[in-house]
C-alpha angles and dihedrals in degrees: 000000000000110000092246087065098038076061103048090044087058094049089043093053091048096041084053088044101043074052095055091041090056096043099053095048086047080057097043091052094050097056088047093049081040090060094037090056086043088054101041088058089049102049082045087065109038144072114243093218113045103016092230113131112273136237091275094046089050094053088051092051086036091048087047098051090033085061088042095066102223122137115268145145137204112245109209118198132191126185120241113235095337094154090073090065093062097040087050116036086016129242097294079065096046092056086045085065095042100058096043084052087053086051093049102048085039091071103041112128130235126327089054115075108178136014115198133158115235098191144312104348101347126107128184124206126191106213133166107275114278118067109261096103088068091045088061095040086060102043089045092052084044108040093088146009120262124235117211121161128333091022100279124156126225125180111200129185132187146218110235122196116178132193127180126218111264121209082243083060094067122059131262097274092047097257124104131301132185104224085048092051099051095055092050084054092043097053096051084052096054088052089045093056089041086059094049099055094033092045092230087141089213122031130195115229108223109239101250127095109255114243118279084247111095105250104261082216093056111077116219086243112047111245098237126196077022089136126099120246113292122259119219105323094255113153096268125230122260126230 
């Protein structure tokens, strides 16, 4: 081989692998931006703690199934003097049972069809419409005491409201809409609340649509760990 050709050879064999080279580290930087974006919208709906699905991620599903037209209902759950966790065992502890709360409503069966976690101690479940997707969310939160660190036991209960989804909750066409759907959400908090200071344990929203007034009975803050201390952890009744 001539040594003009010995020298374009070369070039030509660096120049391929400066190509491959590039073109492995450009590879490289995609599946790492690909993760990262992966990442990002995961970290966008759910909640850090407990892994459930977060506030934003349950109006998406609620809005979806709202636009589907199947029966549903929101399924709203409180924790019952969950304060005193944390002022007892400490927060570490608290997290502990919320996260073993979140396990236990995650693998719920139908009809429940989603478990997220809105905020602090409440939880939100889509279920087909009926309650017995609540029923099942409160046995399964009482059914036993939960261990964090150190050993410890904790039995926890919680106050359930449920509302199902109206044909006045979905707009006109039959899709979503988002006054419907805050007074869907709003009717399964004020049984809810109704649960936590009565001590129902689940209580049924009535299928109206509250007043636009906001309930005198109702505080602007919830009163939370307002119920008196549980009896034996049978499945409550439902009003």
């Amino acid at each position: 081989m001539s040594p003009t050709l010995t020298v374009v050879a070369s070039a030509a064999a660096g120049a391929l692998a400066g190509a491959a080279v590039t073109a492995a580290f450009v590879a490289t930087r995609l599946a790492r931006n690909r993760r990262a974006l992966h990442t990002a919208h995961h970290q966008l709906a759910h909640d850090p703690l407990t892994g459930l699905p977060n506030r934003r991620a349950f109006l998406t599903h609620l809005d979806k199934a709202l636009r589907g037209g199947t029966p549903v209902a929101v399924v709203l759950l409180d924790l019952d003097r969950f304060k005193t966790v944390n002022d007892r065992f400490g927060h570490h502890a608290g997290d502990e049972v919320l996260c073993q709360v979140a396990a236990r409503l995650a693998a719920l069966p139908a009809p429940v069809r989603l478990a997220a976690r809105l905020q602090g101690d409440e939880f939100v479940l889509l279920t087909d419409a009926g309650p017995a997707g609540a029923h099942a969310a409160w046995r399964v939160i009482a059914a036993a005491p939960f261990t964090v660190a150190g050993g410890h036991r904790v039995a926890v209960t919680a106050s359930i409201g449920v509302a199902a989804a109206t044909r006045g909750d979905r707009s006109t066409d039959g899709g979503a809409d988002d006054a419907g759907r805050a007074r869907l959400l709003q009717r399964a908090d004020l049984a809810m609340y109704r649960a936590k200071t009565s001590g129902a344990g689940v209580v049924i929203a009535e299928a109206q649509a509250p007043a636009q007034q906001p309930d005198p009975d109702r505080p602007a803050t919830r009163r939370r760990d307002g119920r008196p201390p549980p009896g034996p952890a049978t499945p409550p009744g439902h009003r």
